[in-house]
N, C-alpha and C positions, 0 to 999 in steps of 0.2 A: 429702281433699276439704274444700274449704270455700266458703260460699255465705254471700253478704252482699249486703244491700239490705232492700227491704219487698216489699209487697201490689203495687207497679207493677212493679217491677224490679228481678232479683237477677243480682248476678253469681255464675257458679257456675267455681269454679278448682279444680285438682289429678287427681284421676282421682275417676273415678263407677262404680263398681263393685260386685260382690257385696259387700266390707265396708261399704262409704258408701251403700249403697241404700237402709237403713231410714231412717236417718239426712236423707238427701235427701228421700226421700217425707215424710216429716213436714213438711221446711222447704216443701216445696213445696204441700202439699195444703195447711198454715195461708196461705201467702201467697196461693193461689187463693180459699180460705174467707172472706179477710178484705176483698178489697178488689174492683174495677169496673172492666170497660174492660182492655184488652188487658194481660197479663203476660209481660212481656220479661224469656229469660233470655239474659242475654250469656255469650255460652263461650269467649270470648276467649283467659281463661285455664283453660279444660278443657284436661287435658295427653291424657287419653285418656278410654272409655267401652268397657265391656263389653257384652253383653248383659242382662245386670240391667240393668245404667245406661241404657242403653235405652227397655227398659221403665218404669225408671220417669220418661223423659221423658214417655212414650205416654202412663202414665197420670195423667200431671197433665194431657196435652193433652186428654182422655176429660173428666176432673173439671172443666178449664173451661170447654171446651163443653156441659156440665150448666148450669156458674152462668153461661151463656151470655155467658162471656171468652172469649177469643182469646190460645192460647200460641203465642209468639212469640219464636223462634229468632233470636238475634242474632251475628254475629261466630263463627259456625261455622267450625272449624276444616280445610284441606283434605280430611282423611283421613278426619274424619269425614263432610264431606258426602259422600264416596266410599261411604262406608258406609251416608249415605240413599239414596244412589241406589239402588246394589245391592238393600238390602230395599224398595228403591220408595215408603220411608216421607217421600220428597222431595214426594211427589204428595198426603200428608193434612196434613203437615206448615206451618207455614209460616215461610217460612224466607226473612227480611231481607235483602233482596236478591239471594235466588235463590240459586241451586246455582252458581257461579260457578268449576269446577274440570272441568267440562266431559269431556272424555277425557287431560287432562292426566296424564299417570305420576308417582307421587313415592317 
């Protein structure tokens, strides 16, 4: 896993998982902690996400709506947004122009 950018926007690339999770949550909670105004993470290049990795999307989304940001999903990958759907986390989420994989099979 790897994650570059700042306080506005990180792109996060490779898998996010139970190994990368601590790892993640820290890059993510300093870049919520430091900066204003909505934090876009592009997952363009997320190859996959676990359950961990999940979670700790949620709880950056939790942590910036305390420092009253807006996390902000970018460049979500099919399979994943398959994945919000299903846990329904499409609906607290938000997600840059929508869930756009509809009942498509892949």
């Amino acid at each position: 896993m790897h994650i570059k950018g700042d306080h506005a926007e990180l792109v996060v690339g490779g898998r996010l998982d139970v190994r990368s999770a601590a790892d993640a949550r820290t890059v993510l909670h300093d870049a919520v902690d430091s900066g204003h105004g909505d934090l876009v993470l592009d997952l363009t290049e997320l190859d996959s996400w676990d359950a961990t990795g999940l979670g700790v999307i949620m709880g950056a989304h939790r942590r910036a709506g305390r420092a009253d940001r807006r996390l902000v999903l970018r460049g979500v990958p099919p399979q994943m947004q398959r994945l919000l759907v299903a846990t329904r986390l499409h609906r607290i989420l938000f997600i840059e122009g929508g869930i756009v994989v509809g009942s498509a099979q892949g």
